[in-house]
C-alpha positions in Angstrom: -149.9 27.4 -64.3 -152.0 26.4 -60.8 -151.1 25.1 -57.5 -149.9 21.8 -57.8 -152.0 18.9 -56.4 -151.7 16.5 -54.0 -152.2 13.4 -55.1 -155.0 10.9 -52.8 -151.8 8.7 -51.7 -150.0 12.0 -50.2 -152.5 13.6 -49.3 -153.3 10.3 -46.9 -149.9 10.8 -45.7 -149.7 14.1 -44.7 -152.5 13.9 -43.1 -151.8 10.6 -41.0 -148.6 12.4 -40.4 -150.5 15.5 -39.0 -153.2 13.9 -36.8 -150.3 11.8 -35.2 -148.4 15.3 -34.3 -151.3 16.7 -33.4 -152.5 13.7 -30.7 -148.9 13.0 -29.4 -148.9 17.3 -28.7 -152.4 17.1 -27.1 -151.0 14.1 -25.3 -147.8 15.3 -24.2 -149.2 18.7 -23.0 -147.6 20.1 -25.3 -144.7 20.3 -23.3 -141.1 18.9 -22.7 -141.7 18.6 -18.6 -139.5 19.4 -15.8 -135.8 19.3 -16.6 -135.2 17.5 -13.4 -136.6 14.4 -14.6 -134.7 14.6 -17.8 -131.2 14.9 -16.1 -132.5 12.3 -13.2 -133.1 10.1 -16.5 -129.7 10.3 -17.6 -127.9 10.2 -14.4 -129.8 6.6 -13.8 -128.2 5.5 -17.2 -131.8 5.9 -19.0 -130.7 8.3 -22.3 -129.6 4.9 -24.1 -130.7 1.1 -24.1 -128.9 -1.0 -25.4 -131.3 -3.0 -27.3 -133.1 -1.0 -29.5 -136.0 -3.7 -30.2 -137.0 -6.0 -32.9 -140.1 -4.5 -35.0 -143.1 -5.4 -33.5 -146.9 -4.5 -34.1 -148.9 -1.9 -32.1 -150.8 -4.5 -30.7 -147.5 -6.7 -29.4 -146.2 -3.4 -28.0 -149.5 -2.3 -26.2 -149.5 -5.8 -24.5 -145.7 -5.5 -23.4 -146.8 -2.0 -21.6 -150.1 -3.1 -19.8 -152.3 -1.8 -22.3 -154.9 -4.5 -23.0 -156.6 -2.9 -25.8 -155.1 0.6 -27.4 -157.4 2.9 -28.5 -156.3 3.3 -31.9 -156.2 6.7 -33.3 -154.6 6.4 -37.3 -155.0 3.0 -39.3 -152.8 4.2 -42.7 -150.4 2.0 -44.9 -147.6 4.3 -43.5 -147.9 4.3 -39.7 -150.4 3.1 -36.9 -150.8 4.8 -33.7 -152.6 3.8 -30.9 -153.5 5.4 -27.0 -153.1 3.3 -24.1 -154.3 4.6 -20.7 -153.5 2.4 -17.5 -152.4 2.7 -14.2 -149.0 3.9 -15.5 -150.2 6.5 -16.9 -151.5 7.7 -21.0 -149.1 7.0 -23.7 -149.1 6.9 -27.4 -147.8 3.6 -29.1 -146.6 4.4 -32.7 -145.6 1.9 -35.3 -144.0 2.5 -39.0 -144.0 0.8 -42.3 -140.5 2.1 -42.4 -137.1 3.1 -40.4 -137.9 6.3 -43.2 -141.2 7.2 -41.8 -140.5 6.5 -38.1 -137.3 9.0 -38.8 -139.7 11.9 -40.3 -141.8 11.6 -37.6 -140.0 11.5 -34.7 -138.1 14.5 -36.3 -141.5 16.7 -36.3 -143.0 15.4 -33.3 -139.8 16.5 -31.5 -140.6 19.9 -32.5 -143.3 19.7 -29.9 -141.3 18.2 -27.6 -141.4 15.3 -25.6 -140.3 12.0 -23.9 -139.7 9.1 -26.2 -139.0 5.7 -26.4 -137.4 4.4 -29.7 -137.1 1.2 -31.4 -136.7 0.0 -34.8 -140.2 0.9 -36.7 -142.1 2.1 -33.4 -142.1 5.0 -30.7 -144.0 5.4 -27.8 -143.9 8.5 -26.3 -145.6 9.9 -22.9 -144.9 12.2 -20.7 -143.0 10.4 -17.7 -140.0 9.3 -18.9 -139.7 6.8 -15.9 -142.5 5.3 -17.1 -140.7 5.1 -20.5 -138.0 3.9 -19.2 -139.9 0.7 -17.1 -141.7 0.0 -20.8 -137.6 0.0 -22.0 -137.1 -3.4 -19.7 -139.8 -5.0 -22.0 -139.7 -3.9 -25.1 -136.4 -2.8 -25.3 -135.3 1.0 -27.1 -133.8 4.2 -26.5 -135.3 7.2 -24.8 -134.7 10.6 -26.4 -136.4 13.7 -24.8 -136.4 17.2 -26.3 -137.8 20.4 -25.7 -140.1 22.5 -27.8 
């Protein structure tokens, strides 16, 4: 009977998926910050935007945050991910080739917690939710924060 195998297609997935965890947890310190930012986030009306954003490419988003050129860390069909680091700070700019995708992994990188800004088909996530929240005035979304 065997172990069943992965086919190249999945395999590529999994481990797109996997490197982008991994980077956004190296990135994020691994941790979900001080709490007093999070409830200062929500008392100042952040926790929701009302525009969630039109889909747009890695490249359109990097440009709306200040990052000229994104150092880009997983070219696959399912996702691209990119780091920006400028004066605001080091944040990841994640785009999907589905609302499907994007779901699954925001749903694992939450597991390592983490500050994020949502739209449809893209996250960014970083660790100063202020700064999120700025980058929320120009590209529109919804910040979600959780803890590991």
């Amino acid at each position: 009977m065997g172990r069943p195998r992965l086919t190249p297609h999945v395999a590529t997935r999994a481990t797109a998926l996997l490197g982008s965890v991994l980077a956004l947890a190296l990135l994020t310190g691994c941790g979900g910050g001080d709490t007093s930012d999070k409830q200062g986030l929500a008392a100042a009306g952040g926790a929701a935007a009302a525009n969630p954003g039109p889909p747009a490419t890695l490249k359109q988003l990097a440009t709306k945050t200040g990052c000229k050129k994104p150092q880009l860390q997983t070219d696959a069909e399912e996702l691209r991910q990119g780091v920006c680091k400028t004066d605001k700070g080091q944040y990841t700019v994640t785009t999907f080739a589905t609302d499907k995708g994007k779901a699954q992994w925001l749903e694992e990188a939450k597991k390592w917690g983490g500050n994020y800004l949502v739209g449809t088909r893209w996250v960014i996530a970083g660790n100063d939710p202020g700064v999120l929240q700025g980058f929320s005035q120009s590209v529109g979304g919804n910040i979600e924060t959780s803890a590991p």
